[in-house]
C-alpha positions as a Markdown table, in Angstrom:
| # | Residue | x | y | z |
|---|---|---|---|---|
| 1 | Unk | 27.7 | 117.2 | 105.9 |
| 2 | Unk | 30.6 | 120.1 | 106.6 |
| 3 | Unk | 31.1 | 123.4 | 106.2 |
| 4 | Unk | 34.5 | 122.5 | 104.7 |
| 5 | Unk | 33.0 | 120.1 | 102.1 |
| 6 | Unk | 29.8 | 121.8 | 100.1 |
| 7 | Unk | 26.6 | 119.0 | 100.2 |
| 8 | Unk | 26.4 | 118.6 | 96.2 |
| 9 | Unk | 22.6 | 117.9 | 96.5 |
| 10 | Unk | 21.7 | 121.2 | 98.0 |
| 11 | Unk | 18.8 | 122.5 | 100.2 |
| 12 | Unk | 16.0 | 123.7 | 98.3 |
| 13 | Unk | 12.6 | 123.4 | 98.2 |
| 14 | Unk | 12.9 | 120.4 | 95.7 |
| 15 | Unk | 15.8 | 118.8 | 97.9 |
| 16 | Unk | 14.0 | 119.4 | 101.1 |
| 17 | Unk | 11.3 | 117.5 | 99.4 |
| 18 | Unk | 13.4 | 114.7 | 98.1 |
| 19 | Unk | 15.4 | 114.2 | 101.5 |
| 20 | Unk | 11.6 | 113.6 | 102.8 |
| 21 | Unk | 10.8 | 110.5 | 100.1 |
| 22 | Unk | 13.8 | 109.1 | 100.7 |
| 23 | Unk | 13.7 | 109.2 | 104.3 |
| 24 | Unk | 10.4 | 107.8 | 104.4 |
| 25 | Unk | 11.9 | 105.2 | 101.7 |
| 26 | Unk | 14.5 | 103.8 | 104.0 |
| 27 | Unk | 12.6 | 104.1 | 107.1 |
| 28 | Unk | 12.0 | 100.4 | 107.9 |
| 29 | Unk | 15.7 | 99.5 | 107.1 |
| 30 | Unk | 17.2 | 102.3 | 109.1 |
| 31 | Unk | 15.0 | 101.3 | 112.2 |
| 32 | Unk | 15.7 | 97.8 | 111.9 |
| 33 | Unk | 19.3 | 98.5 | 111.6 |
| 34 | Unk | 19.4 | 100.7 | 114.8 |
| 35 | Unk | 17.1 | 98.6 | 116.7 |
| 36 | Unk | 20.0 | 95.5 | 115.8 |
| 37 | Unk | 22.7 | 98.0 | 117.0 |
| 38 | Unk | 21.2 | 97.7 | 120.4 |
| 39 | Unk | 19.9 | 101.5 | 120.7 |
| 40 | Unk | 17.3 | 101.7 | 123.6 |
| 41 | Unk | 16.8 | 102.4 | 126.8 |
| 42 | Unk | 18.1 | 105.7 | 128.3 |
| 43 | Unk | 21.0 | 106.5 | 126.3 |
| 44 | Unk | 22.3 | 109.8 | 125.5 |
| 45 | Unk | 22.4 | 109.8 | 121.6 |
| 46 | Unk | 24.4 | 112.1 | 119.2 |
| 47 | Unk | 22.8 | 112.1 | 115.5 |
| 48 | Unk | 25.6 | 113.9 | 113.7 |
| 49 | Unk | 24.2 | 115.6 | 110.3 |
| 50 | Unk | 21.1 | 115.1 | 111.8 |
| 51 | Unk | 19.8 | 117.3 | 108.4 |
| 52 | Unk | 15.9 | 117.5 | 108.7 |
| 53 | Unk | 15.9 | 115.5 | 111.7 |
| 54 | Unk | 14.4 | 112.3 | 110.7 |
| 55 | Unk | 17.0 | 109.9 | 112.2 |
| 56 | Unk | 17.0 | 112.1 | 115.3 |
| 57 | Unk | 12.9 | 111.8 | 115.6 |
| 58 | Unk | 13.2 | 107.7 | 115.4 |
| 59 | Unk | 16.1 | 107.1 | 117.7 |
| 60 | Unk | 13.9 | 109.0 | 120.3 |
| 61 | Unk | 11.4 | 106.9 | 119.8 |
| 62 | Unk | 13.1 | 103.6 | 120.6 |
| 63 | Unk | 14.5 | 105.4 | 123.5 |
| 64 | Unk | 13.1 | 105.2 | 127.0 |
| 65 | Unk | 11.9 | 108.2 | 129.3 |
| 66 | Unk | 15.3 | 109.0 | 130.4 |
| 67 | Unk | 16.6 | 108.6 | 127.0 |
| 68 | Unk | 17.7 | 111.7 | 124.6 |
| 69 | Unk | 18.8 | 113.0 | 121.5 |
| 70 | Unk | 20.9 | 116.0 | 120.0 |
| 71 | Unk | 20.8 | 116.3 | 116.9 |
| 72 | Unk | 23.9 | 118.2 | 114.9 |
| 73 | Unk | 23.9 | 119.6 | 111.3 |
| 74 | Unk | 26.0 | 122.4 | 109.3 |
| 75 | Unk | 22.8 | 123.1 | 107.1 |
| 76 | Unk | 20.9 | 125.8 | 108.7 |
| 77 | Unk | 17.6 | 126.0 | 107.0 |
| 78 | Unk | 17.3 | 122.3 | 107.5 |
| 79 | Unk | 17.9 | 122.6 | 111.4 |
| 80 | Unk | 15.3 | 124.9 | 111.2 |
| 81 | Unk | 12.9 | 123.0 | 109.2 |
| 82 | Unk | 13.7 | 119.9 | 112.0 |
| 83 | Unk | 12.8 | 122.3 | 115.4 |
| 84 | Unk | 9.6 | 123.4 | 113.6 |
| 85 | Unk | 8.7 | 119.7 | 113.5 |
| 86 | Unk | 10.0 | 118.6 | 116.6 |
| 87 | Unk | 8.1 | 121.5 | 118.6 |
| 88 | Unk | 5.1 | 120.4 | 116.0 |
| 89 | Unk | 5.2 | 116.6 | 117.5 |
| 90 | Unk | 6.3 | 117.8 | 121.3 |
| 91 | Unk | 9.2 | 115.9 | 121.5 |
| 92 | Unk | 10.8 | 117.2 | 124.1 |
| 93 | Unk | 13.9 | 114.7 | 124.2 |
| 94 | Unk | 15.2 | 116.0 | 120.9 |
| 95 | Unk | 17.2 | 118.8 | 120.5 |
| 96 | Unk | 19.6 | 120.8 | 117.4 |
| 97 | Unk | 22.2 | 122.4 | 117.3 |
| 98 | Unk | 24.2 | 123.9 | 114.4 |
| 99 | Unk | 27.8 | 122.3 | 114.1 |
| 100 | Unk | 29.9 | 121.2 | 111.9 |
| 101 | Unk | 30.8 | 116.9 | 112.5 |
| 102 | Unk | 34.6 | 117.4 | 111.6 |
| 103 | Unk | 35.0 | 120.0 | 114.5 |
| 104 | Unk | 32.0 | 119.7 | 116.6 |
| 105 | Unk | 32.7 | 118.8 | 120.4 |
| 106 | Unk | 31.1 | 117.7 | 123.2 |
| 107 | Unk | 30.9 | 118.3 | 126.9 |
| 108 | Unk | 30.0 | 115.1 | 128.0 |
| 109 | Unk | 30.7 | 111.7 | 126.0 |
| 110 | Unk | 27.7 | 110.1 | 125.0 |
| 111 | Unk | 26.5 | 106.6 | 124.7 |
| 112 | Unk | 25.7 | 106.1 | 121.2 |
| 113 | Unk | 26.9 | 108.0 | 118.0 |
| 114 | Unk | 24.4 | 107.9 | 115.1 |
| 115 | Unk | 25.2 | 109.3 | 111.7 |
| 116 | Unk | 22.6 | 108.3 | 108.6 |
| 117 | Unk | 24.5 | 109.3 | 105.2 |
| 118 | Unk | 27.0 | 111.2 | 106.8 |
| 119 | Unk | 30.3 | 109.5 | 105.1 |
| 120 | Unk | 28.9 | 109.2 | 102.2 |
| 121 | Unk | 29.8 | 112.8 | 101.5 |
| 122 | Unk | 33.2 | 113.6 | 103.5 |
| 123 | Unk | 36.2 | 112.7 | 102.1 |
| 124 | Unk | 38.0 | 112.8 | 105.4 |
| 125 | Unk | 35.5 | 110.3 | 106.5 |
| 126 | Unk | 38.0 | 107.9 | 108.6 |
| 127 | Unk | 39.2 | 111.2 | 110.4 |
| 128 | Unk | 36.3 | 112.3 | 111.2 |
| 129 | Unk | 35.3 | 108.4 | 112.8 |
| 130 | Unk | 38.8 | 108.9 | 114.9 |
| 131 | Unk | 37.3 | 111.5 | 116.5 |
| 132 | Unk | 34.0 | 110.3 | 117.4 |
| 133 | Unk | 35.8 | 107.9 | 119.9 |
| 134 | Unk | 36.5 | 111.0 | 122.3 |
| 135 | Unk | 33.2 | 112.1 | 122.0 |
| 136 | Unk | 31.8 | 108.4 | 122.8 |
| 137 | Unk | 31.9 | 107.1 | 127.0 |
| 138 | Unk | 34.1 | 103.8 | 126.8 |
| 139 | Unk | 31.7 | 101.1 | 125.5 |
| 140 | Unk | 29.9 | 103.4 | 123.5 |
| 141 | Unk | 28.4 | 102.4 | 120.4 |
| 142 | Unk | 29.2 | 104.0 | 117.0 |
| 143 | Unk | 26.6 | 103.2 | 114.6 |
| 144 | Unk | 26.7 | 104.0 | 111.1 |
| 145 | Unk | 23.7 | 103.9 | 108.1 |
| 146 | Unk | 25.0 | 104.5 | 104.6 |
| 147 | Unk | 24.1 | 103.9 | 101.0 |
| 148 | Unk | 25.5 | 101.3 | 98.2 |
| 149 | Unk | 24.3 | 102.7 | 95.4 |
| 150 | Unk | 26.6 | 100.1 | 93.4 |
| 151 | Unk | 23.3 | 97.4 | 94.3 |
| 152 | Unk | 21.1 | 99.9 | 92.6 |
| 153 | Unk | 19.6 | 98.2 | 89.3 |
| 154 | Unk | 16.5 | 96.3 | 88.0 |
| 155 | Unk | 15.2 | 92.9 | 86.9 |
| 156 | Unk | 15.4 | 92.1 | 84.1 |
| 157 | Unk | 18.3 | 95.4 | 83.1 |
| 158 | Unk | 16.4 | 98.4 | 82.4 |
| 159 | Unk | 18.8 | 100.7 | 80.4 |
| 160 | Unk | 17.6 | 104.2 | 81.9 |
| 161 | Unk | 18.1 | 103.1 | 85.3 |
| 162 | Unk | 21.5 | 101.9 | 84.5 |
| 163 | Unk | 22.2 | 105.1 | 82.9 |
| 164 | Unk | 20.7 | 107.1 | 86.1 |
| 165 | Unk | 22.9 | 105.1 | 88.2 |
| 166 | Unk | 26.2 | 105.9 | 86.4 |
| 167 | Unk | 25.6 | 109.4 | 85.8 |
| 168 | Unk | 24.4 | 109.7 | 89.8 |
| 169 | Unk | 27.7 | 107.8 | 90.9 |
| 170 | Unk | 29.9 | 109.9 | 88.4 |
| 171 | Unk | 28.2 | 113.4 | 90.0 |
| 172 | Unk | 28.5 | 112.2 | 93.3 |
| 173 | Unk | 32.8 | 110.8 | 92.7 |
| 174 | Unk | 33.3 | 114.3 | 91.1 |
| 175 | Unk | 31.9 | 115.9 | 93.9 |
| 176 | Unk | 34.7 | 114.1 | 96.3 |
| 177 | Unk | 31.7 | 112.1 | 97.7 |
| 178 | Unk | 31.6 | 107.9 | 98.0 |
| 179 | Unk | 28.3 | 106.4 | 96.7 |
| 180 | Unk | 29.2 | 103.2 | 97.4 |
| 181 | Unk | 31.0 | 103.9 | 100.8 |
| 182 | Unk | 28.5 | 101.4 | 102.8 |
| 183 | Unk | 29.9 | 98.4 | 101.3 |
| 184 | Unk | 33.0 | 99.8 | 103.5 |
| 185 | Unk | 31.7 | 101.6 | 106.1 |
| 186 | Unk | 32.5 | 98.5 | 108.3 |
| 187 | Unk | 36.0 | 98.3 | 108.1 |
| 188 | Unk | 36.1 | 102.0 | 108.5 |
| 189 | Unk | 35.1 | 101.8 | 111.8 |
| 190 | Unk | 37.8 | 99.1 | 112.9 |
| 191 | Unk | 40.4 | 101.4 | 111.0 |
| 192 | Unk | 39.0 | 103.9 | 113.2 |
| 193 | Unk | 39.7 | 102.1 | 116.2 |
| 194 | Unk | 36.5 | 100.5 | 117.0 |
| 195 | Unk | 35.9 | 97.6 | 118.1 |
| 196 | Unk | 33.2 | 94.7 | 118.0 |
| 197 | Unk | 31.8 | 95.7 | 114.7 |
| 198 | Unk | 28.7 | 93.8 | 113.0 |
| 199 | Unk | 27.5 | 95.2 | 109.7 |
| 200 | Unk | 25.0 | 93.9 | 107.2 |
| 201 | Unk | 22.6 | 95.7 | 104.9 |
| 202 | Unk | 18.8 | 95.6 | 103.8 |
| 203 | Unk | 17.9 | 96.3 | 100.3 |
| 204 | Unk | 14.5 | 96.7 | 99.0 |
| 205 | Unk | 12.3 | 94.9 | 95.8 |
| 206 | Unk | 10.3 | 96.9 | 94.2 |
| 207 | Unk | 7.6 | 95.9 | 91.5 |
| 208 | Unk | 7.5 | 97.1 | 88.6 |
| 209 | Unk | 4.3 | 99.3 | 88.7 |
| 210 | Unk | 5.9 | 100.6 | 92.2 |
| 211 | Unk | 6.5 | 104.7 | 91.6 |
| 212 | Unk | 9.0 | 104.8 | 93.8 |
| 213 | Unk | 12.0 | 103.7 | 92.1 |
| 214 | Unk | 11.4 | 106.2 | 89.0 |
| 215 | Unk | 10.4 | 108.8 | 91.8 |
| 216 | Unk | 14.3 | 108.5 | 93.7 |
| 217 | Unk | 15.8 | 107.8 | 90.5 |
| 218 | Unk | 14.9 | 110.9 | 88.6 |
| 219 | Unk | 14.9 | 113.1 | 91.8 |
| 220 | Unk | 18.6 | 112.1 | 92.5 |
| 221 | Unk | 19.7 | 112.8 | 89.0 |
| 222 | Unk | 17.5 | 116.6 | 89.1 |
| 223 | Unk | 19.5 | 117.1 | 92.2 |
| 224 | Unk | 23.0 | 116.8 | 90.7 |
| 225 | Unk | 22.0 | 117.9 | 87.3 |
| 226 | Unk | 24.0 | 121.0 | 87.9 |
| 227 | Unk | 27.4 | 118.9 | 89.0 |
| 228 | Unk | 26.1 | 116.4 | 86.1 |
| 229 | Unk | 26.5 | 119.0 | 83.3 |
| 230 | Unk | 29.3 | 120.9 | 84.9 |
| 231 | Unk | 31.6 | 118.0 | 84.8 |
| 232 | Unk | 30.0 | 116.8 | 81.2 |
| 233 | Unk | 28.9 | 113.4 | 82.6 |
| 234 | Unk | 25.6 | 113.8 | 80.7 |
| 235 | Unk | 24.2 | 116.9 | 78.5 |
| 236 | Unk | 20.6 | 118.5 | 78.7 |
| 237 | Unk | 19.5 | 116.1 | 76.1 |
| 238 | Unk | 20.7 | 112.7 | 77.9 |
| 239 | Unk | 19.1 | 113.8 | 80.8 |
| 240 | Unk | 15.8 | 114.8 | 79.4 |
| 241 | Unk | 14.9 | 115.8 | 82.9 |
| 242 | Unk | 11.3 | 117.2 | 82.1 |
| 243 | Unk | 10.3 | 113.5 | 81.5 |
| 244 | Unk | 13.0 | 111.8 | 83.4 |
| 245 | Unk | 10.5 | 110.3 | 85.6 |
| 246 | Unk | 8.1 | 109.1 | 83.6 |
| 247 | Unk | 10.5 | 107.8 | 80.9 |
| 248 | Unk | 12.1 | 105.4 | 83.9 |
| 249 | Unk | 8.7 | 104.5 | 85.0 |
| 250 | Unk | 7.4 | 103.6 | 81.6 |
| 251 | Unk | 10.4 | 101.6 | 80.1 |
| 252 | Unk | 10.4 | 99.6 | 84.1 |
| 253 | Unk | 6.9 | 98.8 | 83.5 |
| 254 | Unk | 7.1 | 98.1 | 79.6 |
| 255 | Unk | 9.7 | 95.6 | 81.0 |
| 256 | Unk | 8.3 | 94.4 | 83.9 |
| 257 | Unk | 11.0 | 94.7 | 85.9 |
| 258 | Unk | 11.4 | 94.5 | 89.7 |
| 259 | Unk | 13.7 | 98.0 | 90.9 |
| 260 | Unk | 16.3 | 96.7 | 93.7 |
| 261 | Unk | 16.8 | 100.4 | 94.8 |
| 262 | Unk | 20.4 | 101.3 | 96.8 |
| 263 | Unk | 21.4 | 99.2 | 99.5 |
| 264 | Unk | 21.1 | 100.4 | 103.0 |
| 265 | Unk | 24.0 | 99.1 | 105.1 |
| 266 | Unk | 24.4 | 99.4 | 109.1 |
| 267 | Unk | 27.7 | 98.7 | 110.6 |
| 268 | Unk | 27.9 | 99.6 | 114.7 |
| 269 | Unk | 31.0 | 99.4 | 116.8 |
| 270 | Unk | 31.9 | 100.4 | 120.2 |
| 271 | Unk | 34.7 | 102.0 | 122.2 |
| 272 | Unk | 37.3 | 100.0 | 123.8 |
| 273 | Unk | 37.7 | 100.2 | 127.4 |
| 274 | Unk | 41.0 | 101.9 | 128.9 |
């Protein structure tokens, strides 16, 4: 997230709140993604928009004792939300600082580059890759976790998920943001100049009584309801977002459908050598 380029979703209480469900969502895919990146060891990491820190917090713990993490975010109540936690837990490998990713620099290049959901919101994201390469040591690793939200949908089709999926894309296009930019996110590194890169993504099945899917569903859609009805993708009505939740929850049920929720896509590359 920039400074240049305003996060649509916010940082209130309700956002703070959300970012936490669907952090814990996409926990399992995001460690088994940087776990197949090869993170480890004693690297020097670099989580750029780090936000509330949760990427930063599990990097550190697949590191060993000489391993560490700086975290880097434009959103300062978030950073401060993320140093109250990491002082909470002891960790005393993490650190934050505030930055921007398009203009942040570094005194020493790093061995791995991490950025969860970053790209999914700038639209100068292949600039912004160019210029991780000088803050990487040559060999360094890139590594890159973003959403598809074009996977998003249900089993058998479940009409207000399909409508919370098109307004949610709509909001986020408006906004100058890519929802489906992890179906890319792999040749955006080689255009960058990486090299080496593997991608693949994880996507999870949810059952139908599962509250999770009409949980993310109707928090996304609250979050952009302001860029929603600003750009007349939906009215008050359409939305309905008093009962939102519970409306996607009965009609998945009623149908007994299985959620496939956003796909979470890893793609890694490293710097060429001189």
């Amino acid at each position: 997230m920039t400074e240049q380029t305003a996060y649509v979703l916010g940082s209130d209480d309700a956002e703070i709140a959300r970012l936490d469900g669907q952090a814990q969502s996409i926990a399992g895919a995001t460690e088994a993604l940087l776990r197949a990146a090869g993170l480890g060891g004693d690297m020097r990491v670099l989580d750029l928009g780090t936000g509330l820190g949760h990427v930063a917090f599990m990097v550190a713990g697949l590191l060993g004792p000489g391993g560490s993490v700086v975290g880097v975010d434009q959103a300062a109540r978030l950073l401060e939300i993320a140093e109250q936690r990491r002082a909470a837990a002891g960790l005393e490998n993490v650190g934050f600082l505030h930055g921007d990713a398009r203009t942040f620099t570094v005194s020493e290049p790093f061995d791995a580059i991490v950025a969860r959901l970053l790209l999914f919101h700038l639209p100068d994201r292949q600039e912004v890759l160019r210029r991780q390469l000088d803050a990487l040591r040559p060999g360094g690793k890139m590594v890159l976790v973003e959403f598809d939200i074009g996977a998003l949908r249900t089993e058998p089709d479940a009409p207000l998920v399909a409508s919370a999926k098109r307004w949610m894309e709509a909001a986020f296009r408006a906004a100058g943001a890519d929802p489906r930019v992890g179906a890319r996110a792999g040749e955006l590194l080689r255009r960058a100049g990486f090299a080496d890169v593997q991608t693949f993504g994880i996507q999870a099945y949810l059952a139908p009584t599962d509250p999770v899917g009409s949980l993310l569903c109707a928090g996304v859609v609250r979050s952009l309801a302001p860029k929603i009805l600003a750009e007349g993708i939906a009215d008050e009505a359409e939305l309905g977002l008093d009962t939102l939740q519970e409306r996607i929850a009965a009609q998945v049920a009623e149908l007994d459908a299985v959620v496939l929720l956003p796909a979470v896509v890893g793609a890694w590359g490293t710097r060429p050598s001189p």
